[in-house]
C-alpha positions in Angstrom: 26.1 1.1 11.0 25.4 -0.7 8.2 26.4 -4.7 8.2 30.2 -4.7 6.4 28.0 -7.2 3.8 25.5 -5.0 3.0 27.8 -2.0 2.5 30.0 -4.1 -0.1 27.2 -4.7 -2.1 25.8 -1.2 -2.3 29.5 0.1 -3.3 29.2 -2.5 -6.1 25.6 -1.7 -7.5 27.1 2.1 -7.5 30.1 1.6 -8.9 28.8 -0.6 -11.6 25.6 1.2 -12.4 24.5 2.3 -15.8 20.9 2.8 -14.9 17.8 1.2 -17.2 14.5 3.4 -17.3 11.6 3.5 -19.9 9.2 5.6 -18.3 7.9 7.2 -21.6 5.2 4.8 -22.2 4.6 3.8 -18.6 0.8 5.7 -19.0 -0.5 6.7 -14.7 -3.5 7.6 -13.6 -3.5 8.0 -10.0 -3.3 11.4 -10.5 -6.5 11.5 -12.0 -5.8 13.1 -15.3 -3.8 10.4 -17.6 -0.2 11.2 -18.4 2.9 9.2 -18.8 5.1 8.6 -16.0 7.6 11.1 -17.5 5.4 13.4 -17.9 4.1 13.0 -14.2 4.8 15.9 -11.8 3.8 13.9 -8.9 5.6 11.3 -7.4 4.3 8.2 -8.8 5.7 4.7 -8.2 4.1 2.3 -11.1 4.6 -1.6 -9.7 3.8 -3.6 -13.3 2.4 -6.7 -14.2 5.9 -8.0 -14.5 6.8 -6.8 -11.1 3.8 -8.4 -9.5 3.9 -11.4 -11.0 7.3 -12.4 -9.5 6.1 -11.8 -5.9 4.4 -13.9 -3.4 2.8 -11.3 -1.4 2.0 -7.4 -1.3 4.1 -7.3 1.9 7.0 -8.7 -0.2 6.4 -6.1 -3.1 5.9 -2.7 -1.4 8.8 -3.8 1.0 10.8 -3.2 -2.3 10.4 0.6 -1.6 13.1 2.5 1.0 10.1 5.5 1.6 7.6 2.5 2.9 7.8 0.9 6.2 6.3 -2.4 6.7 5.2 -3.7 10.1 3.6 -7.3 10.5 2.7 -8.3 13.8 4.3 -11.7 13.6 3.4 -14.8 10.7 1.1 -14.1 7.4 -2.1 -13.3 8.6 -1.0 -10.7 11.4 -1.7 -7.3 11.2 0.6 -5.4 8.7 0.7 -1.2 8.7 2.2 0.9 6.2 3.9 3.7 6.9 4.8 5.9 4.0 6.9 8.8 4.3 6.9 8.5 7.9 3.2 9.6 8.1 0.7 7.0 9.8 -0.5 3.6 9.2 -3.9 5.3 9.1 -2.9 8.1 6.1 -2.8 6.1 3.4 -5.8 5.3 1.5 -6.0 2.1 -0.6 -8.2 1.7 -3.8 -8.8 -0.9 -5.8 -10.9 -0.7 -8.9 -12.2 2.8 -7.7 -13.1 1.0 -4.6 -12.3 2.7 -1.4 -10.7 -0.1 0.8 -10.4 0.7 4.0 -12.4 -0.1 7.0 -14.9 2.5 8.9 -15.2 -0.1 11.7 -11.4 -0.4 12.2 -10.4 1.8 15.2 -8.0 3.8 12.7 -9.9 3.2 9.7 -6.8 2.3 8.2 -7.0 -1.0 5.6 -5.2 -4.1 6.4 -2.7 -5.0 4.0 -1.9 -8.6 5.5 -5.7 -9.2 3.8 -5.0 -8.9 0.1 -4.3 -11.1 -2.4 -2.1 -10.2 -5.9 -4.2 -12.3 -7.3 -5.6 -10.9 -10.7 -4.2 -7.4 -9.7 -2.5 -6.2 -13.3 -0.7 -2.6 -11.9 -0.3 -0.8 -8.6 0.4 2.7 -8.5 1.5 4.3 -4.9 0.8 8.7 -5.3 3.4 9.8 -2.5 2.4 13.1 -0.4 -0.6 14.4 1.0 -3.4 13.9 -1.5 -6.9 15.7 0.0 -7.6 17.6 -3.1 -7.6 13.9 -5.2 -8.6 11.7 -2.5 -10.0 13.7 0.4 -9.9 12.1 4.0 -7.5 9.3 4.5 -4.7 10.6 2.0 -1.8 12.7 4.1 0.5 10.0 3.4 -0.6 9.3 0.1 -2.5 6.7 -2.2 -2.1 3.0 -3.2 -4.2 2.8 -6.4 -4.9 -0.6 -7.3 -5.8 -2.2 -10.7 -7.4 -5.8 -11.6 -6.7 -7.1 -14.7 -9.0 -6.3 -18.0 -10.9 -8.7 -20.3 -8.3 -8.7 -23.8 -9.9 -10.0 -27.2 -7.9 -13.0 -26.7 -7.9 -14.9 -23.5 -5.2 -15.0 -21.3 -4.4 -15.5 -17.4 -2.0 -17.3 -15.1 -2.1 -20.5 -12.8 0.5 -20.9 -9.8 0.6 -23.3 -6.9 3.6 -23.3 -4.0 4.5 -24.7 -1.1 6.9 -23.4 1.8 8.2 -23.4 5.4 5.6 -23.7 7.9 3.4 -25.5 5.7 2.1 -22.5 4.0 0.0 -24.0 0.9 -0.8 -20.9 -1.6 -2.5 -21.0 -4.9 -4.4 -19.2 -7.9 -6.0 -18.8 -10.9 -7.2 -16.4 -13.2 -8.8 -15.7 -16.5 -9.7 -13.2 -18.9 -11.7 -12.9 -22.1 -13.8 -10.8 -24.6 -17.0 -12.4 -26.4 -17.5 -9.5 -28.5 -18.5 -6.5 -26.9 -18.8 -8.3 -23.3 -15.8 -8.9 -21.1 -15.0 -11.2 -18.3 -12.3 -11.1 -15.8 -12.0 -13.5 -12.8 -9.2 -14.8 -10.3 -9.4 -17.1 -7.0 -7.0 -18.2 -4.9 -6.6 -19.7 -1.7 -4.3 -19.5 1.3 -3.1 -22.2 4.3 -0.4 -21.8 6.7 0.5 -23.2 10.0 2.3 -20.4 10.5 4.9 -19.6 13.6 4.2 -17.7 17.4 2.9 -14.2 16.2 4.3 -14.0 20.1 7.8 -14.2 20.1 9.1 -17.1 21.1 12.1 -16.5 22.7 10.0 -14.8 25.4 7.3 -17.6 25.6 8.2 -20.5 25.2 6.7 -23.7 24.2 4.3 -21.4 22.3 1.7 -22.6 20.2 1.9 -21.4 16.1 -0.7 -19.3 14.6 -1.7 -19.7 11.1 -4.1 -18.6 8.6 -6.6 -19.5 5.7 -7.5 -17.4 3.3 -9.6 -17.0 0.3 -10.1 -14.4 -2.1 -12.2 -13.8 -5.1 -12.5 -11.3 -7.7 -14.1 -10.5 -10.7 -15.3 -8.1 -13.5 -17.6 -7.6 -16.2 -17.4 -4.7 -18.9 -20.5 -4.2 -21.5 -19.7 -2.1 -24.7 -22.7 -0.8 -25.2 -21.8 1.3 -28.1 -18.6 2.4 -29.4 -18.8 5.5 -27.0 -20.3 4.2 -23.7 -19.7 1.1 -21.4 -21.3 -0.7 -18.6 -18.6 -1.9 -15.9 -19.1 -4.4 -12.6 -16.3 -5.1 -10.1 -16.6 -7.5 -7.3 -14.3 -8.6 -4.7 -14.7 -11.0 -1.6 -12.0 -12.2 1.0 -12.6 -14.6 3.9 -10.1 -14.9 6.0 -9.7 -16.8 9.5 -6.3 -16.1 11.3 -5.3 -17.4 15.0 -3.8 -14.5 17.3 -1.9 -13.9 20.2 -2.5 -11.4 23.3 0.3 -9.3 21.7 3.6 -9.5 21.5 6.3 -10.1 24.4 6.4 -12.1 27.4 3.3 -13.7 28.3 1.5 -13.0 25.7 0.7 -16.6 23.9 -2.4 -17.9 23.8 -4.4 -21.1 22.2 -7.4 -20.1 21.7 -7.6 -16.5 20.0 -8.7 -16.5 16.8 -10.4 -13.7 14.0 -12.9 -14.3 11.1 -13.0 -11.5 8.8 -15.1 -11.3 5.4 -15.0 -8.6 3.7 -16.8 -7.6 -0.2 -16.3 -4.6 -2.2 -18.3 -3.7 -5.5 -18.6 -1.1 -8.4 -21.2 -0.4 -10.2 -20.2 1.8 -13.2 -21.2 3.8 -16.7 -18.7 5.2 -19.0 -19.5 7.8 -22.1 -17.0 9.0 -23.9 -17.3 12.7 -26.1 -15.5 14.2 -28.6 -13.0 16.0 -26.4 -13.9 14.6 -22.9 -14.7 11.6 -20.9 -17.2 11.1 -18.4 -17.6 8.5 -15.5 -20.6 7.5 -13.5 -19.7 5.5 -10.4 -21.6 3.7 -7.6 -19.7 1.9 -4.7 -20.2 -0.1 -1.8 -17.9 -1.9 0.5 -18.6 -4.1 3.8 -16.2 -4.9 6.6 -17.4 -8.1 9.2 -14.5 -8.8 11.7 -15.3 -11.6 14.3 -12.8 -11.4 17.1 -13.2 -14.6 18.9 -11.6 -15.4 22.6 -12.3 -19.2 23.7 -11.6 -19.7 28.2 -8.7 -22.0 29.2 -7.1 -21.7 32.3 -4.6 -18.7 31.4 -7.4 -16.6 30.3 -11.0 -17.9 31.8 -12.5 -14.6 30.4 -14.3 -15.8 27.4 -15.5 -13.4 24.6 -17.0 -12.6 21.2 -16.7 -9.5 19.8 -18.0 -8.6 16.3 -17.1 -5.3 14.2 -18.9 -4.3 10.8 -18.5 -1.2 9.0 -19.6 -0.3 5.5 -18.9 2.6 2.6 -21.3 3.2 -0.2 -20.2 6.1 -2.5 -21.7 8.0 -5.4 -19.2 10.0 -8.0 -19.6 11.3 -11.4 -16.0 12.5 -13.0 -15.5 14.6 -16.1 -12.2 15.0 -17.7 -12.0 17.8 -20.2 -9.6 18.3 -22.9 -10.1 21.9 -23.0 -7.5 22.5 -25.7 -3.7 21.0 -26.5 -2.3 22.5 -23.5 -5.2 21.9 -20.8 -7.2 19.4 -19.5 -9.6 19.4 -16.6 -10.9 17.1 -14.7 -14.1 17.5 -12.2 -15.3 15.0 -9.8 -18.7 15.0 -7.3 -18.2 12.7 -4.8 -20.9 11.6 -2.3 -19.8 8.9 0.6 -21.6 7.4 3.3 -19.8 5.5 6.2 -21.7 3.2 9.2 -20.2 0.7 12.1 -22.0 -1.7 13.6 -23.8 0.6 16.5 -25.5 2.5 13.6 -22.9 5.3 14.0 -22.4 7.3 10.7 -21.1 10.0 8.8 -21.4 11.7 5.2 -19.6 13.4 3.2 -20.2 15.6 0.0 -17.1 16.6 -2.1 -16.2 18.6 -5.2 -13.2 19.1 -6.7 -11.3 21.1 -10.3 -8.1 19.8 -11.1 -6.3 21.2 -14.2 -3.4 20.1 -15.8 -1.4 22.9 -18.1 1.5 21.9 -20.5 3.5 24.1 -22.6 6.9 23.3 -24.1 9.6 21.5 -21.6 6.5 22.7 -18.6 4.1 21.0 -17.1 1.8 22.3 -14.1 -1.3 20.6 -12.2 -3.2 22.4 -10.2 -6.5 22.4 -8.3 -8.5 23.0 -5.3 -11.5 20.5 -3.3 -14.4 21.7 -0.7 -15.1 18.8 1.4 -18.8 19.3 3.3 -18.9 17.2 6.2 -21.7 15.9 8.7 -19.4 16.9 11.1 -17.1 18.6 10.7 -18.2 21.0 8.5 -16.1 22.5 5.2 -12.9 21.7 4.6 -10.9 22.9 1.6 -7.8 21.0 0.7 -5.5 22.3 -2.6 -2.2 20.9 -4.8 0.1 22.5 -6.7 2.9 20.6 -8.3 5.2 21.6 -11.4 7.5 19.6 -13.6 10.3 21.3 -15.7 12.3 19.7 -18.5 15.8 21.1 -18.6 19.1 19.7 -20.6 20.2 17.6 -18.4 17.6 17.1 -15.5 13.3 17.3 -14.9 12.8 19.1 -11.5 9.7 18.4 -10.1 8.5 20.8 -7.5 4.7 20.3 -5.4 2.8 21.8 -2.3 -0.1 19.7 -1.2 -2.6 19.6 1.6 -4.5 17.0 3.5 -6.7 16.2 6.3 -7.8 13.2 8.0 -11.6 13.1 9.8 -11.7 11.0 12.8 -12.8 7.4 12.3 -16.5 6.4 14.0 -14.7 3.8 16.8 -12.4 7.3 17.4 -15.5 9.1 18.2 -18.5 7.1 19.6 -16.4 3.9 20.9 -18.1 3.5 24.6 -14.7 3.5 26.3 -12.4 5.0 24.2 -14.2 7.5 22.6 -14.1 11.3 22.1 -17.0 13.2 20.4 -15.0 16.7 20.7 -12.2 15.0 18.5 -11.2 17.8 15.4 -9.6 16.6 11.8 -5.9 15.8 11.4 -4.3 18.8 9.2 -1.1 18.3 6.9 0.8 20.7 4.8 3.5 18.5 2.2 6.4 20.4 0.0 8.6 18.2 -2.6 10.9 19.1 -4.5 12.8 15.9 -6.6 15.2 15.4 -9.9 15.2 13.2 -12.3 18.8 12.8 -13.3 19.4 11.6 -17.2 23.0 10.5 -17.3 22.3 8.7 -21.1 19.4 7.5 -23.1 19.1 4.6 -20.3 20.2 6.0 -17.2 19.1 8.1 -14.2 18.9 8.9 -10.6 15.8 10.2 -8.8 16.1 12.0 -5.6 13.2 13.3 -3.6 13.1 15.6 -0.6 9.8 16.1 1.1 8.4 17.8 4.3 5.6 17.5 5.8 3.6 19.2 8.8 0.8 17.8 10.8 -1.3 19.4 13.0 -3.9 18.3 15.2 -2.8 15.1 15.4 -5.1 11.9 16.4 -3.6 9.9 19.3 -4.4 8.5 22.5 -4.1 9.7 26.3 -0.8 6.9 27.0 -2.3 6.7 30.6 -6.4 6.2 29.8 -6.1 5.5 26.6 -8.8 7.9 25.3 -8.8 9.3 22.2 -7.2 12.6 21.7 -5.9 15.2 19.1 -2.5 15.5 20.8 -0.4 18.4 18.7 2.0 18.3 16.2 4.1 16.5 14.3 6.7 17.1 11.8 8.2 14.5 9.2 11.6 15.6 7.0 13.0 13.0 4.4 15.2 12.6 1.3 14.7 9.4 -1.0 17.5 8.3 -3.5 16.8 5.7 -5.8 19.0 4.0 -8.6 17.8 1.1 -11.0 21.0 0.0 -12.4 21.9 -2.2 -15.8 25.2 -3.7 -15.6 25.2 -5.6 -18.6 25.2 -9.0 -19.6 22.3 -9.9 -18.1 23.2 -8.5 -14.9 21.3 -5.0 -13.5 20.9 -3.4 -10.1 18.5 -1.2 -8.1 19.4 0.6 -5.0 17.0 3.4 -3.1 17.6 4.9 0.4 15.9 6.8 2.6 16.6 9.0 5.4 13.6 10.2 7.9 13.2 12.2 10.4 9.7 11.7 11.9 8.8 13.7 15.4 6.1 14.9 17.9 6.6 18.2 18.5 5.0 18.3 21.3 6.6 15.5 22.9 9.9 16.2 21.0 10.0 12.3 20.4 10.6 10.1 17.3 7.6 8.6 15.6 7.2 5.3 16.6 8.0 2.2 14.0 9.4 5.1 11.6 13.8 4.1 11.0 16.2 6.7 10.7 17.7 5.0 7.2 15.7 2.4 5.1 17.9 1.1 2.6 16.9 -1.6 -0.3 19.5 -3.5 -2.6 18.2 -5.7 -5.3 20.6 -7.8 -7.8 19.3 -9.8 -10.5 20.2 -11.9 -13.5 18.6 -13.5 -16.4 20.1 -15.5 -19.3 17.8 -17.6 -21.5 15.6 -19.7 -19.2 17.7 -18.8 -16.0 17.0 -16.0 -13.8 18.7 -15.4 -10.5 17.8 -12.2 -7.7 19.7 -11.1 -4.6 17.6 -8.6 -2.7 19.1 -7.0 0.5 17.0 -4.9 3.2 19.1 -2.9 6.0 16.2 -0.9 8.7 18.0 1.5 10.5 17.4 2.4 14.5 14.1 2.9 15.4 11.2 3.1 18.2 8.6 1.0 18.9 5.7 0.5 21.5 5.6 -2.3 24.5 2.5 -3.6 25.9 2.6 -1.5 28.7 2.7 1.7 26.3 6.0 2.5 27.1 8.4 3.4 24.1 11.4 0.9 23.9 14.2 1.0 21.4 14.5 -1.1 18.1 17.9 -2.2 16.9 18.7 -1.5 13.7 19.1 -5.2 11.2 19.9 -6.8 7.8 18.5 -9.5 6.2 19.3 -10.8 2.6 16.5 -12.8 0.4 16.9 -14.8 -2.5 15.3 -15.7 -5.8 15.6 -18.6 -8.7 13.3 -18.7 -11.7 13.3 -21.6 -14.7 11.5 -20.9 -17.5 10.7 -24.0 -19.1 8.8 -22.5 -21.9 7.3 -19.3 -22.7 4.0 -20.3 -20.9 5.2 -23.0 -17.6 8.2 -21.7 -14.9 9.1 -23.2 -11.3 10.7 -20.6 -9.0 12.5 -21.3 -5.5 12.6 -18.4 -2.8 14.7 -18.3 0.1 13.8 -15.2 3.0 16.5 -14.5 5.5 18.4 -16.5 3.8 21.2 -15.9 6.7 19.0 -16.6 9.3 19.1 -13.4 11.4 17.3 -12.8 14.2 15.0 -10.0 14.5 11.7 -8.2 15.2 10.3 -5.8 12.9 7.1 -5.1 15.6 8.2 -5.3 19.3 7.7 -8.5 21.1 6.4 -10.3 17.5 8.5 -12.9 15.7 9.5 -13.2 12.8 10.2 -16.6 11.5 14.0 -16.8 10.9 14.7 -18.0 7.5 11.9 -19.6 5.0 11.7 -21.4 1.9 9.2 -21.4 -1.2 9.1 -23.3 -3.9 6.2 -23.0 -6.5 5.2 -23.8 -10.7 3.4 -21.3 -12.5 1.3 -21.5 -15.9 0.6 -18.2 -17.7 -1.6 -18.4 -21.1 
C-alpha cells in the first residue's frame, strides 16, 4: 500500500486541481513531420528549456515520468537503464542532434544514460510505443529525441556551479550567438564526486566509496548559405572515469575497479528548403571507447584490462512534402553502418513514407518502412495512429510495430555469443484521451499493449545468448498537471503495468506494478518552493547468482528552493530523500540515503 503520507498528498493535488496546459504552441518533431503538441496523435512528452533547466541530472528529469523506470546501479556514475512502458532497457533509442546514441559495443546496445550531461540541451522529447517505421531497430519502447540549444541573433546562455553531499562538485557553461549568417553554439561542464558504495553497504561493510569525473563538451555551427539552404556541424565529447564494484550484495566491494569511457558523436549536415517542401542531407558518425580496468589485491589477485569500442556512421537524406493543405509527406533513406572492436559489423539500408492527413476536428499519420539488413534480411515495420477532436475530449487511437536486430557482442561475443540469434518483434495498440475540463484544464489517460515476440535473453544457467519467447506488457498511464492558484499548482501521473514472459509466466524484472509521481510547487516573486514525491510499487529484480528475488515496494520525498535574485543570477538548495528512507532501487546497490545540493546560476 501506499505510505499514509503519500496518499494525503495525492488526495490534496486531486481534490484541489484545476489543471494548467498550453499545448497549442508547444511545436514536436519526434514524429518526424512538425505539428503541435495538440495536434500530435502520438504520444509525445515535450521536457522544455524551463523544465530542464531546474534539474541537476537527466536521471532526476525523466524520473519525473510514472511510464519510465529508472534503475542506477548505486552513486552517479553507475549504470542507469530505462525502462519505458515496461519494455527493455535496450528498446529505447536515444538521439541527440540526429545523432544515434547508443553503443554497438555495449552487450545490449542500449545507451547509458548515467553518461549525459543537460548541459546545453534546449528540449527533450520522449515518442512512447514501438517506433520501427520512424526509427527502425532499437525503438519498441520508444524514442528519446534530444535537442542542443541554437545560435539566436542575440547571445545568450547560462552559467551554474553547485556543491553537494558526498562531495559532488558539478559545473557548466554555455553560449550562443549569430555573427550574421554564421552561428555558434557551445557548452562544457565538468563533473567530481566521491560518491558512496555502489555495493550496498549494509551488506559490506567498511566499504570503500566509488565516485566519478566527468567531462562533457558540445558544440554547433550553422552556415546560412542563402536564404534557402544551410550548412550545420554538431559535435559532442564525454570523458568519463567512474570507480565500480563486483556488483551489488554481499561481497561484492572492491578497491580497485575502475572504467574510462570516451565517447564523440558528430553531424555533418545540408539543409535546402523549396517552395512547398524541405529537404535534409545528413552524415553521422559516432564512437564508443570503454576501458574496463581490474587492478590485483588480495581479494581479487586476477588482474585485467578489458577494452570495448564500437562505432555508427550513418547516411540519410529526408524530404518533407507539403503535398497540399491537408497532407504532408515525409520520405527518409537511411544508410547505417555499425563495428565493435573485433571488426564485427553490420549494415543496414532503410526507406520509409510517412504521411500525415488532416481534415476538420481529424488528424491521421500513417506510413510503412522496409528495412534491408546484412543479416537478417527485409524487415517491414508500419504505424497507424489517429487523433479525433470531439466537444469535450481528443481520442487518440495508434497501432505500431517494431523490431529489434541483435547487437554484435549478442552475436559474435567468444563466450556468450549466438550467431543463429533472430530479431526481437513487437506489435503496440494505444488508445488515450485528452480530457478538457476548461480553457486550462485536463486529464490525459493512456492505455497501451504491447506484444513481443522472439525475445533476446540469456540461457539463466550458461548464460548464452538466446531468443527466449514471448512477452506481453499491459498498462494505463494517468496524468494531471494541476493549477491551484495563488502561486500554488500540482502534477500527479500514475501508472499501472503489467509486464510478463509468457513463456515463463513471470513478471518482468525491475518493471513495478504502480509507479506513481507527486509534484507540488510554488512561486511568488523571487521565491519558489517544490515538493516532489515518488512511491515504486512491488517489483522483481535479479541477484548475482541469477536468481529472481523480490523488491519491496518504497517512498521517498525530495525537495526544492529557488531565489531569484534578479532576472539573470538565482541560488537553489535541493534536498533528495529528504526523510531519509532506506531503499534499493537495483538489488544489492545503495542508494545514498538523503543528500543535499546547493548551487548559483547565471543565465544571460
Amino acid at each position: 500500500m501506499l505510505d499514509k503520507n503519500f496518499t494525503q498528498l495525492l488526495l490534496i493535488a486531486l481534490f484541489t486541481a484545476n489543471v494548467s496546459l498550453a499545448d497549442d504552441d508547444i511545436i514536436v518533431s519526434a514524429d518526424r513531420i512538425k505539428s503541435t503538441l495538440d495536434k500530435s496523435p502520438s504520444d509525445i512528452k515535450v521536457f522544455e528549456k524551463s523544465d530542464i533547466e531546474k534539474s541537476t541530472s537527466i536521471f532526476e528529469l525523466l524520473n519525473t515520468e510514472s511510464d519510465i523506470q529508472l534503475a542506477q546501479s548505486g552513486p552517479v556514475g553507475g549504470n542507469t537503464s530505462l525502462f519505458l512502458r515496461g519494455t527493455d532497457s535496450s528498446h529505447t533509442l536515444v538521439i541527440i542532434d540526429g545523432i544515434t546514441m547508443n553503443d554497438p559495443s555495449n552487450p545490449n546496445r542500449q545507451f547509458d544514460l548515467g553518461r549525459l550531461s543537460l548541459n546545453n540541451i534546449e528540449r527533450i522529447e520522449i515518442l512512447k510505443g514501438s517506433q520501427g517505421l520512424l526509427y527502425g531497430s532499437n525503438a519498441i519502447g520508444g524514442v528519446i529525441l534530444i535537442t542542443t540549444k541554437q545560435a539566436q541573433d542575440k547571445a545568450s546562455g547560462s552559467a551554474l556551479v553547485d556543491y553537494g553531499t558526498f562531495d559532488t562538485f558539478n559545473s557548466a557553461i554555455n553560449v550562443q550567438k549569430k555573427f550574421n549568417a554564421f552561428g555558434l553554439s557551445l557548452g562544457i561542464d565538468h563533473l567530481k564526486t566521491r560518491g558512496f558504495s555502489a555495493a550496498n553497504i549494509k551488506s559490506n561493510p567498511n566499504a570503500d566509496d566509488d565516485g566519478e569525473k566527468r567531462t562533457t563538451i558540445s558544440g554547433a555551427l550553422n552556415q546560412s548559405l542563402t536564404k534557402n539552404d544551410e550548412l550545420v556541424f554538431n559535435y559532442r565529447y564525454v570523458n568519463d572515469t567512474v570507480d565500480l564494484d563486483k556488483g551489488g550484495g554481499p561481497k561484492n566491494d572492491d578497491l580497485n575497479d575502475s572504467q574510462f569511457t570516451e565517447q564523440q558523436f558528430m553531424k555533418a549536415g545540408y539543409g535546402h528548403k523549396w517552395t512547398i517542401a524541405e529537404t535534409q542531407l545528413i552524415y553521422t558518425k559516432s564512437l564508443h571507447h570503454r576501458t574496463l580496468n581490474v587492478r590485483a589485491d588480495n581479494a581479487n589477485p586476477a588482474a585485467s584490462s578489458v577494452i570495448s569500442t564500437g562505432g555508427i556512421d550513418s547516411v540519410a537524406v529526408n524530404h518533407t512534402q507539403y503535398t497540399t493543405d491537408f497532407l504532408t509527406q515525409n520520405f527518409n533513406f537511411d544508410y547505417q553502418h555499425e563495428e565493435d572492436q573485433l571488426k564485427n559489423f553490420n549494415e543496414n539500408l532503410s526507406f520509409f513514407l510517412y504521411n500525415r492527413f488532416e481534415y476538420g476536428p481529424a488528424i491521421l499519420n500513417f506510413g510503412a518502412r522496409l528495412d534491408s539488413n546484412k543479416y537478417f534480411g527485409e524487415h517491414v515495420t508500419y504505424k497507424v495512429a489517429v487523433m479525433h477532436t470531439f466537444n469535450t475530449f481528443n481520442l487518440k487511437m495508434s497501432y505500431s510495430t517494431g523490431f529489434r536486430a541483435p547487437s554484435l557482442n549478442q552475436l559474435y561475443d567468444s563466450t556468450y555469443g549466438n550467431k543463429k540469434l533472430n530479431p526481437e518483434e513487437s506489435q503496440t495498440a494505444e488508445i488515450g484521451f485528452d480530457v478538457p475540463f476548461s480553457e486550462r484544464s485536463k486529464y490525459t489517460g493512456t492505455f497501451f499493449y504491447t506484444d513481443l515476440h522472439n525475445r533476446l535473453s540469456y540461457d539463466p544457467n550458461t548464460f548464452v545468448n538466446q531468443n527466449r519467447g514471448d512477452a506481453r506488457i499491459i498498462g494505463f498511464e494517468n496524468n494531471f498537471n494541476a493549477k491551484i492558484g495563488n502561486g500554488f499548482d500540482a502534477g500527479l501521473s500514475a501508472t499501472w503495468l503489467s509486464a510478463r514472459d509468457m513463456t515463463t509466466k513471470q513478471k518482468l524484472a525491475r518493471r513495478p506494478n504502480i509507479n506513481s509521481k507527486l509534484s507540488l510547487n510554488y512561486k511568488k516573486e523571487k521565491n519558489s518552493a517544490g515538493l516532489e514525491g515518488d512511491f515504486k510499487g512491488k517489483r522483481l529484480d535479479v541477484d548475482n547468482a541469477g536468481n529472481l528475488v523480490s523488491m519491496p515496494s518504497h517512498t521517498i520525498f525530495n525537495v526544492n528552493y529557488t531565489y531569484e535574485f534578479n532576472q539573470s543570477f538565482s541560488t537553489y538548495v535541493k534536498i533528495k530523500n529528504i526523510l531519509d528512507k532506506d531503499y534499493e532501487e537495483v538489488f544489492g546497490y545503495g542508494t545514498g540515503g538523503r543528500a543535499y545540493t546547493t548551487g548559483l546560476k547565471y543565465i544571460f
